[in-house]
N, C-alpha and C positions, 0 to 999 in steps of 0.2 A: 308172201310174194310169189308163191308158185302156182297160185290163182292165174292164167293166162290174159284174164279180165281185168286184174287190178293192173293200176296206175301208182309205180314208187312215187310220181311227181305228183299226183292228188293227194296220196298218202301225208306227204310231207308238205303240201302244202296245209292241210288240216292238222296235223301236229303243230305247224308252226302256230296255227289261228287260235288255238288249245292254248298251247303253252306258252307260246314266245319264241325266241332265237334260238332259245337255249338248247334248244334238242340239235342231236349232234347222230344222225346214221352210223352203225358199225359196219354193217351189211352192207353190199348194193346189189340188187339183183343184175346177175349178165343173163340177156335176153339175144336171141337169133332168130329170126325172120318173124317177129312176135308171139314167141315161145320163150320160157324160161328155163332156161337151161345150164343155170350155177347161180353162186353168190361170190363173189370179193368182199372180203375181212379187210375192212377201210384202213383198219389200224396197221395192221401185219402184213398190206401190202401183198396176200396172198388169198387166193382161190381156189373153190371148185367147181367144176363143168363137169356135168353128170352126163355118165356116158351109154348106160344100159340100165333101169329101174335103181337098185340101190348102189350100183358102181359107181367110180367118178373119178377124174384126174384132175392129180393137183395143179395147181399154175402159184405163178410167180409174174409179179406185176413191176415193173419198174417206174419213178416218178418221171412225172413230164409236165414240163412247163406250160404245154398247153390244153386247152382241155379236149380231151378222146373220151368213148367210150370203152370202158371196160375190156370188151371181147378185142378190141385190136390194138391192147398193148400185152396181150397175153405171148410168154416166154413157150 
């Protein structure tokens, strides 16, 4: 997903076509001004926003009842 061209939401919609329901994302690309620039670990509720080629800062995500994207629930 660090392709600036690919689409996570074509991605997964052709997983789903493939397989079924069952596939379940860990990852989600966080994206800023249609650049990718980290990933959120679905599970662990935690991330990285890459900050200089191989640097990056950690984040930490809190749940929320409704749905946001990624980069603006970052702590």
């Amino acid at each position: 997903m660090d392709d600036d061209q690919a689409s996570f939401r074509e991605l997964i919609l052709k997983l789903e076509k493939q397989f079924g329901r069952k596939i379940a994302p860990f990852q989600v690309p966080i994206r800023e001004n249609e650049k990718f620039v980290g990933f959120v670990n679905a599970v662990k509720m935690e991330g990285r926003r890459f900050t200089h080629l191989s640097e990056y800062e950690n984040a930490r995500f809190r749940s929320t009842p409704r749905r946001t994207s990624a980069s603006s629930v970052m702590r």
